[in-house]
C-alpha positions as CSV (number, residue, x, y, z in Angstrom):
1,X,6.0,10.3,-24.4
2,X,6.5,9.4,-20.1
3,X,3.1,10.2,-18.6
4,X,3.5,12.2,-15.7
5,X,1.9,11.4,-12.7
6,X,-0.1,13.7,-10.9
7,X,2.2,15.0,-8.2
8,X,4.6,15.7,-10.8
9,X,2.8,18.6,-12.5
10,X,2.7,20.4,-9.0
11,X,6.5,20.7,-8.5
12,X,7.5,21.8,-5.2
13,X,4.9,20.5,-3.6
14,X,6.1,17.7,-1.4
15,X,2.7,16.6,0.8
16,X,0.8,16.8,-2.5
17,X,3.6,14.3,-4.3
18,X,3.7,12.7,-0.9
19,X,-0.2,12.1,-0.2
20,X,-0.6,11.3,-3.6
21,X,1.8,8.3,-3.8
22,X,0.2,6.6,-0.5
23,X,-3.3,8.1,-0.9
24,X,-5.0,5.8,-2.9
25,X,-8.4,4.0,-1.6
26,X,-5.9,1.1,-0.4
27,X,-2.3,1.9,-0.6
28,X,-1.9,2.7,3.2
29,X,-3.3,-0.6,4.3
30,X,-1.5,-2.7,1.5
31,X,1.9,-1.0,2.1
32,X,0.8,-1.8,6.1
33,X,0.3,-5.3,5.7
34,X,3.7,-6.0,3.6
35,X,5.6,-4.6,6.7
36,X,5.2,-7.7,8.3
37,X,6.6,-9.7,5.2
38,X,6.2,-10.9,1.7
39,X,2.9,-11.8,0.7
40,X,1.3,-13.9,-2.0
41,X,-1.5,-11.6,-3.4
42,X,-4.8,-14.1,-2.3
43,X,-3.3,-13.7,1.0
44,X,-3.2,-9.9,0.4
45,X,-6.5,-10.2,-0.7
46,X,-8.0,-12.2,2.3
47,X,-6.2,-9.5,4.5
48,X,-8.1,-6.6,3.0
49,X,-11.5,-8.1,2.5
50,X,-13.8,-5.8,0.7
51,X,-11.2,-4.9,-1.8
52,X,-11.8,-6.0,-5.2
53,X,-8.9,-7.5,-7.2
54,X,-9.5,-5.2,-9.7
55,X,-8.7,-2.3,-7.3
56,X,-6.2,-4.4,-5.8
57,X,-4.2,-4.9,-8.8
58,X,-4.2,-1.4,-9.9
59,X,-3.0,-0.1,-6.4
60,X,-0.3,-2.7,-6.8
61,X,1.2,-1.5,-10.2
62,X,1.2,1.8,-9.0
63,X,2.8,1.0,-5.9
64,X,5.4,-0.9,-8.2
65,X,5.5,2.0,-10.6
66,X,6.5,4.2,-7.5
67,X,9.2,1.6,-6.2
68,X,7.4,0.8,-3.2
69,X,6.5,-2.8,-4.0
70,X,8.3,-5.2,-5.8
71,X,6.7,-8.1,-7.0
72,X,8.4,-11.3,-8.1
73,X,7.2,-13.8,-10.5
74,X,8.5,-17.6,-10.0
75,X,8.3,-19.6,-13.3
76,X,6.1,-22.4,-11.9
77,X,2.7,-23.9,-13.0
78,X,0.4,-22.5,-11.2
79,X,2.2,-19.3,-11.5
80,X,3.0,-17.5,-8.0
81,X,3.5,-13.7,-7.8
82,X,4.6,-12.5,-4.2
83,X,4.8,-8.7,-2.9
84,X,7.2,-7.3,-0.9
85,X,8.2,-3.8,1.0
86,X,10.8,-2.6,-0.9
87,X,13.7,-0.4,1.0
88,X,12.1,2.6,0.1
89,X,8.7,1.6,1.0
90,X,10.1,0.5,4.5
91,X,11.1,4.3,5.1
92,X,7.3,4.9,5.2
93,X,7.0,2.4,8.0
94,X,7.3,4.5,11.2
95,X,4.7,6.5,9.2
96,X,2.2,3.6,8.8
97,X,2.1,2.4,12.2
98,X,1.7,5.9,13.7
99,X,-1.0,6.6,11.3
100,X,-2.8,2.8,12.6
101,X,-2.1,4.3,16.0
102,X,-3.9,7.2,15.4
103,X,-6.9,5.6,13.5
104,X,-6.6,3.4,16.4
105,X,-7.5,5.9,19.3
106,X,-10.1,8.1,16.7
107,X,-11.8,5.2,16.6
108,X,-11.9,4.5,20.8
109,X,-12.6,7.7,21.6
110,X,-16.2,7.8,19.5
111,X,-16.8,4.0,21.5
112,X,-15.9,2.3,17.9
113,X,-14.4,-1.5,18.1
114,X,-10.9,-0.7,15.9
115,X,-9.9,-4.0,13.2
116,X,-6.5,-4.6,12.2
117,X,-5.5,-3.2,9.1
Protein backbone atom coordinates (compact mmCIF):
# COMPACT_ATOMS: atom_id res chain seq x y z
CA UNK A 1 0.00 0.00 0.00
CA UNK A 2 1.64 3.94 -1.24
CA UNK A 3 1.32 6.11 1.86
CA UNK A 4 -0.12 9.20 1.02
CA UNK A 5 1.28 12.22 1.98
CA UNK A 6 -0.51 14.78 3.78
CA UNK A 7 -1.47 17.21 1.03
CA UNK A 8 -2.81 14.43 -0.80
CA UNK A 9 -5.78 13.64 1.38
CA UNK A 10 -6.96 17.42 0.89
CA UNK A 11 -7.44 17.32 -2.88
CA UNK A 12 -7.95 20.51 -4.41
CA UNK A 13 -6.18 22.30 -2.23
CA UNK A 14 -3.15 23.64 -3.86
CA UNK A 15 -1.46 26.17 -0.99
CA UNK A 16 -2.10 23.33 1.46
CA UNK A 17 -0.15 20.66 -1.08
CA UNK A 18 1.99 23.64 -1.83
CA UNK A 19 3.01 24.78 1.86
CA UNK A 20 3.25 21.44 2.89
CA UNK A 21 5.93 20.28 0.42
CA UNK A 22 8.32 23.47 1.29
CA UNK A 23 7.02 23.90 4.87
CA UNK A 24 9.09 21.79 6.80
CA UNK A 25 11.27 23.31 9.82
CA UNK A 26 14.21 23.48 7.03
CA UNK A 27 13.08 22.91 3.65
CA UNK A 28 12.95 26.66 2.58
CA UNK A 29 16.49 27.31 3.57
CA UNK A 30 17.90 23.87 2.26
CA UNK A 31 16.12 24.20 -1.14
CA UNK A 32 17.67 28.16 -0.80
CA UNK A 33 21.13 27.15 -0.40
CA UNK A 34 21.15 24.43 -3.31
CA UNK A 35 20.18 27.34 -5.71
CA UNK A 36 23.52 28.41 -5.75
CA UNK A 37 24.83 24.84 -6.66
CA UNK A 38 25.45 21.21 -5.66
CA UNK A 39 26.38 20.70 -2.33
CA UNK A 40 28.13 17.92 -0.34
CA UNK A 41 25.76 17.43 2.81
CA UNK A 42 28.72 18.61 5.70
CA UNK A 43 28.79 21.66 3.67
CA UNK A 44 24.91 21.72 3.85
CA UNK A 45 25.23 21.18 7.30
CA UNK A 46 27.85 23.95 8.09
CA UNK A 47 25.51 26.28 6.03
CA UNK A 48 22.55 25.75 8.29
CA UNK A 49 24.15 25.47 11.71
CA UNK A 50 21.69 24.64 14.41
CA UNK A 51 20.22 21.94 12.32
CA UNK A 52 20.70 18.54 13.48
CA UNK A 53 21.65 15.76 10.87
CA UNK A 54 18.93 13.93 11.97
CA UNK A 55 16.44 16.68 10.90
CA UNK A 56 18.64 17.31 8.11
CA UNK A 57 18.45 13.99 6.61
CA UNK A 58 14.84 13.59 6.97
CA UNK A 59 14.09 17.01 5.26
CA UNK A 60 16.31 15.62 2.55
CA UNK A 61 14.48 12.39 1.76
CA UNK A 62 11.48 14.12 1.69
CA UNK A 63 12.69 16.74 -0.49
CA UNK A 64 13.93 13.66 -2.73
CA UNK A 65 10.62 11.91 -2.29
CA UNK A 66 9.01 15.17 -3.72
CA UNK A 67 11.58 15.43 -6.69
CA UNK A 68 12.99 18.51 -5.50
CA UNK A 69 16.45 17.18 -4.58
CA UNK A 70 18.33 14.71 -6.14
CA UNK A 71 21.13 13.32 -4.51
CA UNK A 72 23.96 11.33 -6.11
CA UNK A 73 26.07 8.69 -4.57
CA UNK A 74 29.78 8.28 -6.17
CA UNK A 75 31.11 4.74 -5.43
CA UNK A 76 34.32 5.93 -3.63
CA UNK A 77 35.85 5.17 -0.20
CA UNK A 78 34.94 7.58 1.80
CA UNK A 79 31.63 7.54 0.25
CA UNK A 80 30.42 11.12 -1.03
CA UNK A 81 26.68 12.02 -1.44
CA UNK A 82 26.04 15.52 -3.16
CA UNK A 83 22.59 17.40 -3.36
CA UNK A 84 21.33 19.22 -6.07
CA UNK A 85 18.17 21.57 -7.26
CA UNK A 86 16.48 19.55 -9.42
CA UNK A 87 14.51 21.28 -12.46
CA UNK A 88 11.48 21.25 -10.64
CA UNK A 89 12.93 22.52 -7.50
CA UNK A 90 14.46 25.43 -9.58
CA UNK A 91 10.79 26.63 -10.45
CA UNK A 92 10.47 27.48 -6.74
CA UNK A 93 13.44 29.71 -7.08
CA UNK A 94 11.95 33.20 -7.79
CA UNK A 95 9.83 32.04 -4.80
CA UNK A 96 12.76 31.49 -2.46
CA UNK A 97 14.56 34.58 -3.01
CA UNK A 98 11.45 36.75 -2.72
CA UNK A 99 10.47 35.02 0.45
CA UNK A 100 14.60 35.90 1.79
CA UNK A 101 13.72 39.35 0.58
CA UNK A 102 10.86 39.64 2.56
CA UNK A 103 12.32 38.02 5.76
CA UNK A 104 14.98 40.31 4.91
CA UNK A 105 13.17 43.79 5.36
CA UNK A 106 10.65 42.04 8.44
CA UNK A 107 13.63 41.67 10.00
CA UNK A 108 15.10 45.68 9.30
CA UNK A 109 12.08 47.13 10.01
CA UNK A 110 11.94 45.78 13.90
CA UNK A 111 16.07 47.02 14.03
CA UNK A 112 17.02 43.08 13.71
CA UNK A 113 20.63 42.34 12.05
CA UNK A 114 19.26 39.75 9.03
CA UNK A 115 21.87 36.39 8.38
CA UNK A 116 22.04 34.76 5.20
CA UNK A 117 20.08 31.85 4.82
Amino acid sequence: MQKLHDYEQVPGCTMYATLNIIGGKWKGVILYHLTKGTMRFNALKRELGDCSQRLLIKQLRELEADGLVQRTVYPVVPPRVDYSITEEGRSLEPILHELRNWGEAWLHRRGLVARDG
